[in-house]
C-alpha positions in Angstrom: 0.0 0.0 0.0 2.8 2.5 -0.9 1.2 4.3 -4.2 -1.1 7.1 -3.3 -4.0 7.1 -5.4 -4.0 10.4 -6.6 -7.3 12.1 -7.6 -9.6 9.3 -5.6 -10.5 9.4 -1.8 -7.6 7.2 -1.1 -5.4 10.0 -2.1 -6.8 11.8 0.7 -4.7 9.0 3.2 -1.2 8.6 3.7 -1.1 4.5 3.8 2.5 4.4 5.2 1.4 6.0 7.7 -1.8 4.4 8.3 0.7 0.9 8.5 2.9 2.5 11.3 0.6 3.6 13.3 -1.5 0.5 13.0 1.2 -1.2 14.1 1.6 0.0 17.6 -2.2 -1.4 18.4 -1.2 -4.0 21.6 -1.7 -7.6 20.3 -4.1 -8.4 22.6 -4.2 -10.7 25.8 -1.7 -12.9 26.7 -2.3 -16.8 25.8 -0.1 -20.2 25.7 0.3 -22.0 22.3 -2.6 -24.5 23.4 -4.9 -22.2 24.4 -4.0 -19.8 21.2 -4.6 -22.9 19.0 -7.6 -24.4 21.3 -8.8 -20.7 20.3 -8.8 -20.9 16.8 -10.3 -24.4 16.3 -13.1 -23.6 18.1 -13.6 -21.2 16.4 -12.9 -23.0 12.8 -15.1 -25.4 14.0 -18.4 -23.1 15.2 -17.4 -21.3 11.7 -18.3 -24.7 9.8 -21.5 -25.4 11.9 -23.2 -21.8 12.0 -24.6 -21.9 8.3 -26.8 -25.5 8.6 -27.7 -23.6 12.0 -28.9 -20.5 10.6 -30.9 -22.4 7.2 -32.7 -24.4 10.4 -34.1 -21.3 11.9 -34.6 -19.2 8.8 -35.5 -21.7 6.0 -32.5 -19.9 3.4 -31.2 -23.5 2.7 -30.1 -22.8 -0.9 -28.5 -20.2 0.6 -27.1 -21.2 3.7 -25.5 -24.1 1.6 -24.0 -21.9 -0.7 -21.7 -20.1 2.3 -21.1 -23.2 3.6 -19.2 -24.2 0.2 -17.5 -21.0 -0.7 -17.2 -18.5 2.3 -14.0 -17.8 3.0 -13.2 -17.8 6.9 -9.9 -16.6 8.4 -9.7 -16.9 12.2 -7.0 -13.6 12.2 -4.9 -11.8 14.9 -5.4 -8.0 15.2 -2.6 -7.2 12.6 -4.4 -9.6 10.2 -8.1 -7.8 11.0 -6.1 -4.4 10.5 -4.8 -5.1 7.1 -8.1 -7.1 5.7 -9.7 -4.2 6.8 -7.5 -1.5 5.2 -7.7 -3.0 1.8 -11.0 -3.3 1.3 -11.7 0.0 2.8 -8.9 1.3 0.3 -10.3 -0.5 -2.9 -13.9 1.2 -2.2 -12.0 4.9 -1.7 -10.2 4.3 -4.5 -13.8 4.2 -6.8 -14.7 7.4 -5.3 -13.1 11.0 -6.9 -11.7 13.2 -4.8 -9.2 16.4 -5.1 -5.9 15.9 -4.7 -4.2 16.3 -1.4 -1.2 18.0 0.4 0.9 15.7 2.1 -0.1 17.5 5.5 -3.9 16.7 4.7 -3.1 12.8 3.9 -1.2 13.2 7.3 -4.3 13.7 8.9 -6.3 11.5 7.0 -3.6 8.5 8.1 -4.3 9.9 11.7 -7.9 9.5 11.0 -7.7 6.2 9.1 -5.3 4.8 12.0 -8.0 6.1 14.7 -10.9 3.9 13.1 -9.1 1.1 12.6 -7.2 0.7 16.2 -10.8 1.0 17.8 -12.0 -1.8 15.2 -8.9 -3.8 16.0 -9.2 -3.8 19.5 -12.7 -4.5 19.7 -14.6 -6.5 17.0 -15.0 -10.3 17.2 -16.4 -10.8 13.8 -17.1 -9.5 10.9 -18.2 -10.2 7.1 -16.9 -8.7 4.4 -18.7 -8.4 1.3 -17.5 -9.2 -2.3 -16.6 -6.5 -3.5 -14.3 -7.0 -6.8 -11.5 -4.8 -5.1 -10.4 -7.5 -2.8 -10.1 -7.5 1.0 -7.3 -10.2 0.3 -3.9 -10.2 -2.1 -1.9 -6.8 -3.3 -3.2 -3.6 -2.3 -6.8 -5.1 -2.4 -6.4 -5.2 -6.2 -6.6 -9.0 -6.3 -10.6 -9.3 -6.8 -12.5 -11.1 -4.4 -15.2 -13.8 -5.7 -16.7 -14.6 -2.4 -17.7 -13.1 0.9 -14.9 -13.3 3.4 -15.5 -13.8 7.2 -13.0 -12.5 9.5 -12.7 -14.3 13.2 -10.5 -12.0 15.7 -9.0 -14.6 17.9 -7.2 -12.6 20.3 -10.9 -10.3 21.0 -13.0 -13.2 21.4 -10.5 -14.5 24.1 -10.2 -11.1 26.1 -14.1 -11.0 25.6 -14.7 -14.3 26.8 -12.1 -13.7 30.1 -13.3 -10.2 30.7 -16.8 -11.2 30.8 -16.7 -15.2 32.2 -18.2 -16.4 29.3 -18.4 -20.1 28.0 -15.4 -21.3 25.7 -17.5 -23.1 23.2 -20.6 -21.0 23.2 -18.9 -17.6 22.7 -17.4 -18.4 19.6 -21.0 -20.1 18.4 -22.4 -17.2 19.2 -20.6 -14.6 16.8 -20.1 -17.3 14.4 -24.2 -17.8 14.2 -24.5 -13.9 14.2 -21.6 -13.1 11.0 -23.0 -16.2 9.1 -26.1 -15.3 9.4 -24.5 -12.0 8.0 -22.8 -14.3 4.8 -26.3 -16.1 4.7 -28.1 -12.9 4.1 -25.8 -11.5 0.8 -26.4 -15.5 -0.8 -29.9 -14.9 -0.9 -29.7 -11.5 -2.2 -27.0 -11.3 -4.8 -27.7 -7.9 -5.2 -27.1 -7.0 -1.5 -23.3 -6.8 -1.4 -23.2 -4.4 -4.4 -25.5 -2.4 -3.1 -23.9 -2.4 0.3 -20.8 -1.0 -2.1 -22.2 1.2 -3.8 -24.0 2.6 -0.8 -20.3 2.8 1.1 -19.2 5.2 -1.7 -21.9 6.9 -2.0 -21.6 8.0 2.0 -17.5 8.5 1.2 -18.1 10.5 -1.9 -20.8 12.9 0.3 -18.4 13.4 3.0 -15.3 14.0 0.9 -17.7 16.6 -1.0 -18.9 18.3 2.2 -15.1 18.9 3.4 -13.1 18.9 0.0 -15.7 20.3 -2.5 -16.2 18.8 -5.9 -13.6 16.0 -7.3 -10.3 17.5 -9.2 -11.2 21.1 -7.7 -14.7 21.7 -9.2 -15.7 25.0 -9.7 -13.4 26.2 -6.9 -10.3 24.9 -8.7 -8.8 23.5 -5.1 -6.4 20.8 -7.1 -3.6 20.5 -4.3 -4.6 23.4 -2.2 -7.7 20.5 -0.9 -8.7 20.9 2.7 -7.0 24.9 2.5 -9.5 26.5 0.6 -12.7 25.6 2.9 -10.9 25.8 6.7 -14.3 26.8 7.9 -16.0 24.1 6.6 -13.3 21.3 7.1 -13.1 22.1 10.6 -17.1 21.6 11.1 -17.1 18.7 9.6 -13.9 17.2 11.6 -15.4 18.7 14.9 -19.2 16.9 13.9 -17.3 13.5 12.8 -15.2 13.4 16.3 -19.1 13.8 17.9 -20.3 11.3 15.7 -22.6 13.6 14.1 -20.7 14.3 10.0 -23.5 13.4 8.2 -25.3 16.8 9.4 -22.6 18.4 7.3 -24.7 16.4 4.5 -27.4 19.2 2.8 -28.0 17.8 -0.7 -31.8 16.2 0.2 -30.6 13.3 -2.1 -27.6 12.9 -0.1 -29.5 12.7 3.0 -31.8 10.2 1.4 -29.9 7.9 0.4 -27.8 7.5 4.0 -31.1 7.1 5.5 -32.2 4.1 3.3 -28.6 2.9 3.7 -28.8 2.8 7.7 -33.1 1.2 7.2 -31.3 -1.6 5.2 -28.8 -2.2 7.3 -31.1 -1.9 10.6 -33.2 -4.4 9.2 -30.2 -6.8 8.4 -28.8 -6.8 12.2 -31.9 -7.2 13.4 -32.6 -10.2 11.3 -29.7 -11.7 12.8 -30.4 -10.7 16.0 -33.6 -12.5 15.0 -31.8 -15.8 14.3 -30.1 -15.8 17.2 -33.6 -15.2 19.8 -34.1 -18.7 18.1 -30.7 -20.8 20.5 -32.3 -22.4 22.7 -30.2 -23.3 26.2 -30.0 -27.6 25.0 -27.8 -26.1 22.2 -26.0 -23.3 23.7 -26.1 -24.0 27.7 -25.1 -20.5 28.5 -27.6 -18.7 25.7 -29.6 -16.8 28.3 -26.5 -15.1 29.9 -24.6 -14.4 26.5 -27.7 -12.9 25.6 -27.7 -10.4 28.9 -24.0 -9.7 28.8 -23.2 -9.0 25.2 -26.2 -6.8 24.9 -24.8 -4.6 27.5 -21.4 -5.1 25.7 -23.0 -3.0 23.1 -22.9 0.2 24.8 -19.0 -0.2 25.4 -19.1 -0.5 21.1 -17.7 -3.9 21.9 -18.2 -6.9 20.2 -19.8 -8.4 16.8 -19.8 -6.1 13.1 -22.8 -4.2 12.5 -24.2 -5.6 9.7 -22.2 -7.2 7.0 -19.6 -5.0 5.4 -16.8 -1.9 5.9 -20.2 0.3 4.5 -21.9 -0.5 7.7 -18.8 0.1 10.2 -18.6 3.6 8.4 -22.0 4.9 8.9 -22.1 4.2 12.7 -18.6 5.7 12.9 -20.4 8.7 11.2 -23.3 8.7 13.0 -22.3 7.8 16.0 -23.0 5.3 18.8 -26.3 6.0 19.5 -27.2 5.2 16.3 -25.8 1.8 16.5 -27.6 1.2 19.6 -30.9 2.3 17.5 -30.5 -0.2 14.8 -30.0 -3.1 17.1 -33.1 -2.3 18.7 -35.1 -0.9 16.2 -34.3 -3.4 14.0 -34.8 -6.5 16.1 -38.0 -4.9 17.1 -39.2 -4.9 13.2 -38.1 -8.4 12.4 -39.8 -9.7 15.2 -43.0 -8.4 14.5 -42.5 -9.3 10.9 -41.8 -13.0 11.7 -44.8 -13.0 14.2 -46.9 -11.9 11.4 -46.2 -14.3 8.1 -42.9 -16.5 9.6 -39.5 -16.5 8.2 -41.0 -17.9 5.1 -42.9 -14.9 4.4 -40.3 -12.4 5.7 -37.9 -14.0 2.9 -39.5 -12.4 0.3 -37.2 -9.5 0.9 -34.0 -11.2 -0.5 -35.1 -11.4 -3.9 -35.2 -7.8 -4.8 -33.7 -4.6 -3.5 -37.0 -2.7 -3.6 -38.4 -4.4 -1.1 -35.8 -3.8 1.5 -38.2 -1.9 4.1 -38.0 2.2 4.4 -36.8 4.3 7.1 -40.6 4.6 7.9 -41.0 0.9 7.7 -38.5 0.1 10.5 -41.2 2.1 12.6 -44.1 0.3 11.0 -43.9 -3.3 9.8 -47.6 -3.7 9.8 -46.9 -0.8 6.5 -43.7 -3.3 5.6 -46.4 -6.4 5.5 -49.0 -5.0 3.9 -46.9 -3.3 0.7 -45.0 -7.0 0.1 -48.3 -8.9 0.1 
């Protein structure tokens, strides 16, 4: 990740940087060979269960089978979570025009870029990462990727699971049920990674508007002055984004639009795994009941399993902040629940086979409205 890629969002990021201050994030807790290794087959193993688990409970066999045969799992240390993570994030900036930077602005974008990631690092146990034809695997994420890829952070499962007393076999089943169901999810929709994509630049093109102004200079002719010609507005827009709160900086209606059926998509995908997992039942996972109490009040550290499948996802709550994550596990559980009451998992499924019937921002409030519009 040495070449800057000039004129694209991942100009706006010094990469060398990014890599040297990534790697002063602590490895994580101290472990013996066996129990590192004990670690990782567990969680290998929970991997290969989780996706005949999750077509039991929501009927997506087709699917289900398909992530069985071609998801790619990689059980990674904190290092390996960084640099998966970079890449992809990098190959999505890199679709997305953006002025050219001064060094001292792709300074603090590595500062930025280094920030985000140490706090993913050091606290996600799973996540899924979309196909995304960039790559979140091989040279500079150029390498193209053909299949979802799961990521398993050994070393934060094991400070989660000493830190909190939980069980050593149901832990990992736990966020391995939850992320499949995540892999499960973009089989049944084919569409639903791209869209997730396109989404993540559409939120990164916004934001790099709303600082930088329009790609190559626009009508301001910034070129390599970048982040110097709008000092007022830049430092809004870094003050909002430390608060959680950029997308305010957001005044195009479209804009707006958009990020709001973005965050309604991906509510309603966390809280249809959220959904899969009220189905564990104690004779399959003895300790169900109290991961169930504990890791939901993980949540409010910003601790513990991705939200939603995808860097797109991770993005927006950095963006919007906390709160907002707490929202969509709520809000979204709440809507999926009702929706399953209503017409089962069968009739909730519907949703996978075309992007238009993902429910609305309005919808998340109202799935009686979500019911009646799908039939």
């Amino acid at each position: 990740m040495a070449v800057t890629s000039k004129g694209t969002a991942a100009g706006l990021v010094d990469w060398r940087t990014v890599e040297r201050l990534t790697a002063l994030i602590p490895a994580g807790p101290s472990a013996s060979r066996s129990a590192r290794a004990s670690s990782v087959a567990v969680l290998r193993r929970s991997a290969l269960e989780a996706p005949a688990w999750v077509a039991r409970i929501t009927g997506l066999n087709r699917a289900a089978q398909q992530v069985a045969e071609t998801t790619r799992v990689s059980v990674v240390d904190r290092a390996g979570l960084v640099r998966a993570s970079t890449r992809a994030l990098r190959g999505l900036m890199e679709q997305v025009p953006a002025p050219q930077a001064s060094e001292a602005v792709r300074l603090v974008g590595a500062a930025e870029m280094a920030g985000a990631m140490s706090l993913l690092a050091t606290r996600l146990l799973g996540q899924v990462v979309p196909a995304t034809g960039t790559g979140a695997d091989g040279d500079g994420g150029r390498g193209g990727e053909a299949s979802p890829h799961l990521l398993l952070v050994a070393p934060n499962v094991l400070a989660m699971r000493r830190q909190l007393d939980l069980d050593m076999l149901d832990l990992p089943a736990w966020v391995c049920l939850h992320e499949m169901t995540h892999a499960v999810q973009l089989a049944a929709a084919p569409w639903l990674g791209p869209y997730l994509s396109d989404s993540m630049r559409m939120v990164i093109g916004a934001v790099v508007e709303a600082v930088y102004g329009e790609p190559g200079g626009g009508a301001d002719g910034m070129g390599e002055q970048g982040l110097r010609r709008r000092p007022g507005r830049a430092a809004r827009i870094a003050a909002r984004a430390g608060r959680g709160r950029v997308l305010e900086g957001l005044t195009n209606f479209k804009e707006r639009s958009e990020v709001a059926s973005l965050a309604a998509a991906l509510t309603f995908l966390e809280g249809h795994a959220e959904v899969v997992l009220d189905d564990v039942h104690p004779n399959r996972m003895p300790s169900v009941h109290r991961l169930r109490a504990v890791l939901s009040r993980s949540r409010a550290a910003d601790a513990g399993i991705g939200p939603g499948p995808g860097l797109g996802s991770l993005l927006l709550h950095r963006l919007m902040g906390l709160e907002a994550k707490e929202a969509q596990y709520a809000d979204g559980t709440a809507f999926v629940r009702s929706v399953v009451a209503r017409i089962g998992h069968e009739g909730l499924n519907v949703v996978w086979t075309d992007p238009a019937l993902l429910p609305t921002p309005a919808e998340i409030a109202r799935p009686d409205v979500w019911v009646r519009r799908v039939g």
